[in-house]
C-alpha positions in Angstrom: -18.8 -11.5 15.2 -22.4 -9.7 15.4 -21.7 -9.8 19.5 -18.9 -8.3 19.3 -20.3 -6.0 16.9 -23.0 -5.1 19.3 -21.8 -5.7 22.5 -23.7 -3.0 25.0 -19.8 -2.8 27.0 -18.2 -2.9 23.5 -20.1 0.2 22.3 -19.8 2.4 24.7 -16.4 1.7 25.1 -15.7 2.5 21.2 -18.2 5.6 21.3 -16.1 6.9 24.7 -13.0 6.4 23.1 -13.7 7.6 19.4 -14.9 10.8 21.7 -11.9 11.2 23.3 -10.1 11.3 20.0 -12.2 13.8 19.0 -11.3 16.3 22.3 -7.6 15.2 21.7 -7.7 16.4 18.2 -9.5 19.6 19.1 -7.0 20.3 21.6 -3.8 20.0 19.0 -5.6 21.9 16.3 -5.9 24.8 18.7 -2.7 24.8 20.7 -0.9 24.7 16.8 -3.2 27.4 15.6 -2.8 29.5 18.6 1.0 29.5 18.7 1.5 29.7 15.3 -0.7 33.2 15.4 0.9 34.1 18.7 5.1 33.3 18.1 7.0 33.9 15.2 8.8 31.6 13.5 12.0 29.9 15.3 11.3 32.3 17.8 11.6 30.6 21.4 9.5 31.9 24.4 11.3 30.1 27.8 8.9 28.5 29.7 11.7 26.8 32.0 15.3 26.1 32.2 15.3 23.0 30.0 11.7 24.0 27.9 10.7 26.5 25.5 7.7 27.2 23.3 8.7 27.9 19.7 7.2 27.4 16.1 9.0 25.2 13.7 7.0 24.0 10.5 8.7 19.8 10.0 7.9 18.9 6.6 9.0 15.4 6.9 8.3 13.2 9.8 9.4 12.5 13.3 13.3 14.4 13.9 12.3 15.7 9.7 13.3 12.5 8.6 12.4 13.4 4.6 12.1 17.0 5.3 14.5 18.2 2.2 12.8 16.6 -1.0 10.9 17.8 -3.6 7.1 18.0 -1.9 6.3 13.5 -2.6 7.0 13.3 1.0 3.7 15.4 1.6 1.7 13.4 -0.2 3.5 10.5 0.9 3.1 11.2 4.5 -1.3 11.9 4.1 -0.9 8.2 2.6 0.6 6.6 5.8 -1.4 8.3 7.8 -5.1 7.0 6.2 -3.5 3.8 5.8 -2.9 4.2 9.4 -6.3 5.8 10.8 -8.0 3.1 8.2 -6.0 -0.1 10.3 -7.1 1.1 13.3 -10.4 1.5 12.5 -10.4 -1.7 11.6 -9.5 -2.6 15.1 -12.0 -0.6 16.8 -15.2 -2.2 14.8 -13.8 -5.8 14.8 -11.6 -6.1 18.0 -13.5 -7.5 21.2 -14.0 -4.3 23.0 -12.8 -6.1 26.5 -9.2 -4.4 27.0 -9.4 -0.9 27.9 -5.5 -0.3 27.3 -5.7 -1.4 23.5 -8.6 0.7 23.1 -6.9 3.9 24.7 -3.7 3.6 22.8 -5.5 3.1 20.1 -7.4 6.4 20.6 -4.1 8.4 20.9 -2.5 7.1 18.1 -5.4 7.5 15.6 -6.4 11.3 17.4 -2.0 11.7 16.8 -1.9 10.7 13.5 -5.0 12.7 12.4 -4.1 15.9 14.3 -1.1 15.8 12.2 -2.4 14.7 8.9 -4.7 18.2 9.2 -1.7 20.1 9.3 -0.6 18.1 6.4 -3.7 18.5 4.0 -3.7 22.2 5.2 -0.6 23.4 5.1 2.0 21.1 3.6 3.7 20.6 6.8 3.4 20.1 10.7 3.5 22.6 13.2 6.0 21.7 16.3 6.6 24.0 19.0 7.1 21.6 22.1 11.4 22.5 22.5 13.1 20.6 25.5 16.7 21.3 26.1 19.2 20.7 28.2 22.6 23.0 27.9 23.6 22.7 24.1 21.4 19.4 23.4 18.4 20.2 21.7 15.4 17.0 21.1 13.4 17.9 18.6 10.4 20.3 18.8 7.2 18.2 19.0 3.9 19.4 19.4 0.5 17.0 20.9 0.0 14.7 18.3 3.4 13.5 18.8 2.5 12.8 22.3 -0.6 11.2 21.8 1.4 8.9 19.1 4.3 8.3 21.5 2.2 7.8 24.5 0.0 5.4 22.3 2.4 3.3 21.0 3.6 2.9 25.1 0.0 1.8 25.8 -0.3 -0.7 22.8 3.3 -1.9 24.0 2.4 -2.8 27.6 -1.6 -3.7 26.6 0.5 -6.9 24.5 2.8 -7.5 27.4 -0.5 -7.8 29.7 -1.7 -9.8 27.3 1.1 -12.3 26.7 0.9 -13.3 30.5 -2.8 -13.7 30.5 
């Protein structure tokens, strides 16, 4: 356990990645602050045919699953995520630092799930404004963190497939 612990590979691997969480959550902190001074409210800038840019505050969680109850679902939602960013933690100080891809989803989901639990502490709510469309079909606005979940959660996905034929 104290070579994994210390592993020269291992470390620099975590320290790279725990950085990169770090750039990934500065980057969804500003892009929400920015738009949210910039746009107002449900208003929709078109970007392209099938994307705008818009400002919707989600009070529950992914599609506002919970968003119309009493305020729990706040508090409820800051407990996930710690229990969240605490498991993977876990992971990154006990987990052979050897495959890259668990690592790097890793790293999204716990820079995701922190960009979003800001918003939560902050301001009761997260800030979406990611809007893709097509004619009368509306997904749900999303903003980074929700990529950097999403995108995570592919990587951890295929980094156990790899791992099941190894």
């Amino acid at each position: 356990m104290v070579k994994k612990l210390y592993n020269p590979r291992g470390n620099y691997l975590r320290k790279y990645c725990l950085f990169i969480a770090f750039i990934l959550i500065i980057v969804d902190q500003y892009t929400k602050s920015y738009l949210d001074q910039t746009i107002k409210y449900a208003e929709r800038i078109n970007i392209y045919s099938f994307f705008d840019l818009t400002i919707i505050y989600n009070w529950g969680a992914a599609f506002s699953i919970l968003s119309n109850q009493n305020g729990w679902e706040r508090y409820f939602f800051i407990v996930i995520g710690c229990f969240v960013c605490l498991v993977i933690l876990k992971q990154f100080i006990y987990k052979q630092a050897t495959n890259i891809i668990l690592f790097l989803s890793l790293t999204t989901i716990l820079a995701g799930t922190i960009g979003n639990m800001i918003d939560r502490i902050i301001n009761g709510y997260v800030i979406d404004f990611l809007l893709f469309y097509y004619n009368d079909f509306f997904f749900p606005a999303f903003n980074f963190a929700d990529v950097y979940i999403s995108f995570g959660t592919i990587l951890l996905i295929l980094s156990e497939v790899v791992n099941k034929k190894r």
